[in-house]
Legacy VTK file of the C-alpha trace (Angstrom):
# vtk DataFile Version 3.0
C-alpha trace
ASCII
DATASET POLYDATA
POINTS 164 float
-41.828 14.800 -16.398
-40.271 13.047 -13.345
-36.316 13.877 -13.080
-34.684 10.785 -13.763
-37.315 9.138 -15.801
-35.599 9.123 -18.879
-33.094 7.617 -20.601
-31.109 11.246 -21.081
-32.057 12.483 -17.456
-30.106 9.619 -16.119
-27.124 10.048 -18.292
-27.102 13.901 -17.580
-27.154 13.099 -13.852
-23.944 10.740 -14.389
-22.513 13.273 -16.134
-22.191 14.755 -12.472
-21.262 12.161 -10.565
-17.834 11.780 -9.605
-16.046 8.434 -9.888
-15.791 6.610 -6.800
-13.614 3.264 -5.487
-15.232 0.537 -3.583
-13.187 -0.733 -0.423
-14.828 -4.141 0.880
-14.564 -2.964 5.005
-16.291 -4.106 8.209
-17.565 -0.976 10.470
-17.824 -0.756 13.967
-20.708 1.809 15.177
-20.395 3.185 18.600
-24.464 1.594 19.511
-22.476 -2.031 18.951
-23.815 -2.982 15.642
-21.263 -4.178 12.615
-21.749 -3.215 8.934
-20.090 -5.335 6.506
-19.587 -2.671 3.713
-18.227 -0.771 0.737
-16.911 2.477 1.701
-16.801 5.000 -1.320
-13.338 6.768 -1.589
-11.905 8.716 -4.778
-10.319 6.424 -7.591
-7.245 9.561 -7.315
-5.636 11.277 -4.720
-3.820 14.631 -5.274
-0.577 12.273 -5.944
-2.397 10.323 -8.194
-3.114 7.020 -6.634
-6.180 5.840 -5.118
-7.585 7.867 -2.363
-7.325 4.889 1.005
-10.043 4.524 3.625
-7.961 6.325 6.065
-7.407 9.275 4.276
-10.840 9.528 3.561
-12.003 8.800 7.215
-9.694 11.983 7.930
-10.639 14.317 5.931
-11.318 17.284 8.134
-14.316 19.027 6.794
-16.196 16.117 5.677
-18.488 14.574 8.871
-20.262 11.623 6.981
-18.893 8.707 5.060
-21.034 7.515 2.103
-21.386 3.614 2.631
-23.118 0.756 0.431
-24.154 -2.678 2.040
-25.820 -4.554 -0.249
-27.827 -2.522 -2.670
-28.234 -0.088 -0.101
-26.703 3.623 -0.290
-26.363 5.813 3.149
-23.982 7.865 4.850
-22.330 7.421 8.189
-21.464 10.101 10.599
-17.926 9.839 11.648
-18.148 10.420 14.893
-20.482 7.211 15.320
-17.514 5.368 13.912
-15.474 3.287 16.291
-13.148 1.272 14.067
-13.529 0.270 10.336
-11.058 -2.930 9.403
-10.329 -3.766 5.925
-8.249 -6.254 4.029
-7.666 -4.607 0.346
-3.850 -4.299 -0.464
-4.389 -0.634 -1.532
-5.208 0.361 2.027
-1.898 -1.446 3.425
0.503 -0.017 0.631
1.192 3.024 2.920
2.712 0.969 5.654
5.554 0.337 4.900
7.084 -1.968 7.601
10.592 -0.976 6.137
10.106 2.360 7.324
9.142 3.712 11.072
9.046 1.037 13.421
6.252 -0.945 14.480
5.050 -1.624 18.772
2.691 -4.622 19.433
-0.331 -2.955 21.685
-3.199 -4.308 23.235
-6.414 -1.284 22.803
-9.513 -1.387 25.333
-12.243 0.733 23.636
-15.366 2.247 24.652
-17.828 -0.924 25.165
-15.132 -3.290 26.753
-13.311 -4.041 23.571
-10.269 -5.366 23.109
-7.936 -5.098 20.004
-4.317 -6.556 19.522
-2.092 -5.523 16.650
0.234 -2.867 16.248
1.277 0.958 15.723
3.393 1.638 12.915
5.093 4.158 14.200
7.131 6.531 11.720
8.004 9.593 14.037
11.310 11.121 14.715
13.584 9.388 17.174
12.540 12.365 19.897
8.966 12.029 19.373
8.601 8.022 18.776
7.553 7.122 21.877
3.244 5.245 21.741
2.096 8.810 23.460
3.751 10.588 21.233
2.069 8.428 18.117
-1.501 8.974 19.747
-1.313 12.482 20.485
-0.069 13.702 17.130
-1.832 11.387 15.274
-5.355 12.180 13.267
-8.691 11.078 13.811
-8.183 7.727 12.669
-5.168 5.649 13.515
-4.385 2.702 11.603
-3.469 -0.793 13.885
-2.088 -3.125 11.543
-2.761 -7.216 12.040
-2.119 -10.373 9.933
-3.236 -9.040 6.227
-5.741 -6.379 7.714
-5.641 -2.978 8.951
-8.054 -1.219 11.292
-8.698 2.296 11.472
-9.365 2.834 15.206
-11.142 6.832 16.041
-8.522 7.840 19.246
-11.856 9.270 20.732
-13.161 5.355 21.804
-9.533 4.522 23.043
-9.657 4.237 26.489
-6.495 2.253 27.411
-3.185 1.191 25.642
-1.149 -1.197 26.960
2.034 -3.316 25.804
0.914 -6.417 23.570
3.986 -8.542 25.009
LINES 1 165
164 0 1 2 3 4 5 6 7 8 9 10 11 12 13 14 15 16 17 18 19 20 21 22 23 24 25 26 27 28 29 30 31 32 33 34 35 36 37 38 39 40 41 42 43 44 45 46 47 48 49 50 51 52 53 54 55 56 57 58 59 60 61 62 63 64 65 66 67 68 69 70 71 72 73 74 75 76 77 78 79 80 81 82 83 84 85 86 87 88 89 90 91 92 93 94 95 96 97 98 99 100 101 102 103 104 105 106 107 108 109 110 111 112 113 114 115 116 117 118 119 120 121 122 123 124 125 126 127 128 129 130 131 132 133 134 135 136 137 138 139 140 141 142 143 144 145 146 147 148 149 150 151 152 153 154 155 156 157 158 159 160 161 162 163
């Protein structure tokens, strides 16, 4: 018998899968091409809400990102990731613009790109300063924009310069 065939195979098997949240996101690979996407992250966190993109993007021991466009299932390698934007409200609740403060920058990335927007910076006063945001922060930095956020990888910055 083929695994899977049957009716009770296939409810066994979701018996081990473990429930994951779509987040509608556009991707940015590092050969140029976009993905307009679902990226898979866990319906909890450890503090009980919804696990967000870029918590997910920096995990440290996980390399790929499982992705679905369309009907289509793969995984992504991080490191092939330049930036991956997305406009759900879940991913933006984090922010808060009440807290921190936020710079306007202009970001030239690998490939001639150019990205507006800003840091949210939420740093003590003696380490608040954009170099100090970058250097400390993970993998994946968030730049927010009007509605969206975009999780940039710090490896394909090559420049950051004052938005004003």
């Amino acid at each position: 018998m083929r695994v899977g065939a049957g009716t009770s195979e296939n409810h066994e098997m979701e018996e081990y899968q473990v429930p994951k949240r779509r987040v509608r996101s556009r991707v940015l690979l590092d050969d140029g091409r976009i993905l307009d996407c679902d990226v898979f992250t866990a319906v909890s966190s450890p503090d009980g809400r919804p696990q967000t993109v870029m918590e997910r993007l920096n995990e440290p021991d996980d390399e790929f990102l499982p992705v679905a466009c369309g009907e289509d299932r793969f995984l992504l390698n991080k490191s092939g990731i330049v930036t991956v934007q997305t406009t759900e409200p879940e991913e933006l609740k984090g922010l808060d613009p009440k807290a921190g403060r936020q710079v306007p920058v202009r970001l030239s990335l690998t490939g001639g790109i150019s990205l507006l927007g800003r840091f949210h910076i939420v740093m003590p006063p003696e380490q608040s300063r954009v170099i100090d945001f970058l250097n400390r922060s993970p993998r994946f930095l968030p730049m927010l924009g009007e509605d969206k956020v975009t999780l940039v990888q710090r490896s394909y910055i090559v420049a950051v310069r004052s938005q004003v």
